[in-house]
C-alpha angles and dihedrals in degrees: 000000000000088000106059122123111227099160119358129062127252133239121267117261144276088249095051085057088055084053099043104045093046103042101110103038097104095251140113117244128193129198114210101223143083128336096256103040094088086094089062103062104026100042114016096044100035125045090198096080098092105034093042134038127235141164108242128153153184116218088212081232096195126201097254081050087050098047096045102034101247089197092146094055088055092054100051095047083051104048095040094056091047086058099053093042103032102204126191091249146341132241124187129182150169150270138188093278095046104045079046096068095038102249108191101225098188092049084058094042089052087054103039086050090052090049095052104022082225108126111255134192130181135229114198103207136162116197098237102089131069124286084248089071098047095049101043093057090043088059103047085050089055091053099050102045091049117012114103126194123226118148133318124258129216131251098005127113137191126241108215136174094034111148123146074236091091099000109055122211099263092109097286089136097041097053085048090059093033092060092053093044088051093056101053093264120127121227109215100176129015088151097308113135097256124152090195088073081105086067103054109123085222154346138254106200108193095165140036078241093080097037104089092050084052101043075060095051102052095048103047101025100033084244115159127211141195121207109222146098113225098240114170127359089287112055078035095063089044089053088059094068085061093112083057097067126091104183142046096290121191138183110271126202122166097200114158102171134024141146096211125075142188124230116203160047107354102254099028084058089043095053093044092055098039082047097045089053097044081053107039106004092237112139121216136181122222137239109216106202093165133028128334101175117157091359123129109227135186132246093254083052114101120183108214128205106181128038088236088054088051094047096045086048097047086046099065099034116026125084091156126040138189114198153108114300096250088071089072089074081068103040134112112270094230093047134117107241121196109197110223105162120221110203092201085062103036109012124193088002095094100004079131099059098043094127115206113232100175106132091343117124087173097055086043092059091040097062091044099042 
C-alpha cells in the first residue's frame, strides 16, 4: 500500500498522454472504457479542449461488452465515425478493464485499418502509469507508422515532448520556437501533423514525453538530441549551441548538498535548477516523483515512489521548496515554499498563477526571491 495517495493528487494518466500529445495532429483517438470518461481525458487533463478541436472519443465499453469480449462492437463504432470524419490517422488505447481482460489492441488497429483504409496504431495503455508513458509511446508510434526520411536539412530542429501537461498555454511554446526563429533555426515539427520530423538536423527534447521518439532517432537516423527547456537568458544562450552537438547531449549538475529542492517532471526539474544556478548561483536537488529514465542526475537528487517517502524526505532535508502548491500539504512546516504549478499534477487549480519562464530571467527570480 506504499502507493496510496492520502493527501496529494496524483499525476494524470498514461491515456491522457496518449490525448494530449497527439491532439493536434490532425487524427481521431479512442479510448477503449466507460461511456462518461471521456471528461477526464479531453477536458480535465487537457485546456485545449475548448480553444482548439480535436477528435477525441469513449467507446462507452459496458460490462456485458467487458465479460464477453464485444470486440466486434468496438470495431464497427470505430470504423463507422472514421468514415464520416476522415481523419489523417487513428489511435486507440487502453484503460484498467480493458488491459484486465487482455484486449489485444494491435489485433483491433490491423482491422480497423482494413475497415477504413485510414492508417491505425495502438497504444496499450492501462491507465495506471503516468501521462509520460502513454504519450511517449504515442509519439514513437506515430513516428513509425508515418514519418518518412528523406534527407536532412540543414539548420532546422524538433521540438519533442510539448504538451500543455507539463507546458501550459501562456505563451511557453511560442517563446521556444521564437528563440530559435530569432536566431536564424528553423523549427520543422513542434505537433503539428509532418511527415519531414525524420530531417530535422536535430532534436530539442523539453519532456519525457519526447525521449523515447528521440532515443529512436538517434538510433536509427543518426539524429542527435539535447534534453533541456531554454528558462531564463542563460540556459537560453546554452540551448543555442544545440546544431553544434553531435551526440545525445543532457544537463549536468553536479550538486551534492542543498537545502532546496525542486519538485516535478524530469527535465522540466533539471532545467530549473541548472537555470536557477547560471542566474543566482544558488544550487538545488531535485524530487523525482515520475520517470527519470536516461537522465543524468545529480547526488542531492532522490526518486520517490510513494507520497510518505516525498514528505519524510522533504522533512530532513528541505528548508525551500519549488513545487505545486499541493506539496505544501506535505511540507515542513518551517520551509520556504515556492508555489509552480504543474497542470499534470493539479490541473485547473492554479492554472492562473502558472508563471512562463521561457527566456525570462525576471519571472525566474521572481518565482525564487
Amino acid at each position: 500500500m506504499n502507493n496510496t495517495l492520502k493527501i496529494l493528487s496524483c499525476y494524470s494518466a498514461d491515456t491522457a498522454g496518449v490525448c494530449s500529445i497527439l491532439y493536434e495532429l490532425g487524427g481521431m483517438v479512442v479510448v477503449h472504457d466507460a461511456s462518461g470518461c471521456n471528461s477526464t481525458y479531453s477536458t480535465h487533463d487537457e485546456p485545449r479542449w475548448n480553444k482548439k478541436p480535436s477528435n477525441i472519443f469513449i467507446s462507452a465499453l459496458t460490462e456485458r461488452d467487458a465479460i464477453m469480449g464485444n470486440d466486434a462492437g468496438f470495431i464497427e463504432n470505430v470504423s463507422s465515425a472514421a468514415k464520416d470524419l476522415k481523419p489523417k490517422f487513428i489511435c486507440i488505447c487502453g484503460s484498467p478493464m480493458p488491459a484486465l481482460i487482455g484486449t489485444d489492441f494491435t489485433a483491433l488497429a490491423e482491422e480497423i485499418e482494413i475497415n477504413t483504409s485510414i492508417p491505425c496504431f495502438s497504444v496499450a495503455t492501462t491507465g495506471t502509469y503516468s501521462y509520460i508513458q502513454g504519450a511517449g509511446e504515442a509519439l514513437l508510434q506515430y513516428i513509425k507508422k508515418f514519418c518518412i526520411f528523406k534527407k536532412k536539412n540543414h539548420n532546422t530542429v524538433n521540438i519533442l515532448g510539448f504538451t500543455p501537461l507539463d507546458f501550459y498555454i501562456n505563451g511557453q511554446l511560442e517563446r521556444i520556437v521564437k528563440l530559435f526563429a530569432d536566431n536564424g533555426i528553423n523549427v520543422n515539427f513542434i505537433g503539428k501533423y509532418c511527415e519531414d520530423i525524420l530531417c530535422a538536423s536535430v532534436n530539442l527534447v523539453i519532456s519525457q514525453s519526447g525521449l523515447k521518439a528521440a532515443k529512436y532517432m538517434w538510433e536509427n537516423y543518426n539524429i542527435p538530441y539535447m534534453c533541456g527547456i531554454p528558462i531564463g537568458e542563460k540556459l537560453s544562450e546554452l540551448i543555442l549551441k544545440i546544431q553544434n552537438i553531435q551526440s545525445p547531449t543532457f544537463i549536468e549538475r553536479n550538486t551534492e548538498k542543498s537545502d532546496l529542492y525542486i519538485i516535478g517532471e524530469s527535465i522540466f526539474s533539471q532545467s530549473l535548477s541548472y537555470a536557477i544556478e547560471l542566474e543566482t548561483g544558488l544550487k538545488s536537488g531535485i524530487i523525482y516523483p515520475l520517470e527519470n529514465e536516461g537522465l543524468k542526475t545529480a547526488p542531492a537528487d532522490f526518486t520517490t515512489e510513494s507520497e510518505e517517502e516525498t514528505e519524510n524526505f522533504l522533512s530532513l532535508n528541505a528548508k525551500k521548496i519549488i513545487a505545486d502548491p499541493i506539496y505544501k500539504n506535505i511540507a515542513p512546516k518551517n520551509a520556504v515554499f515556492h508555489d509552480l504549478p504543474h497542470f499534470a499534477f493539479s490541473g485547473r487549480c492554479y492554472e492562473h498563477i502558472i508563471p512562463n519562464l521561457i527566456c525570462n530571467s525576471n519571472a525566474l527570480k521572481e518565482l525564487i526571491k
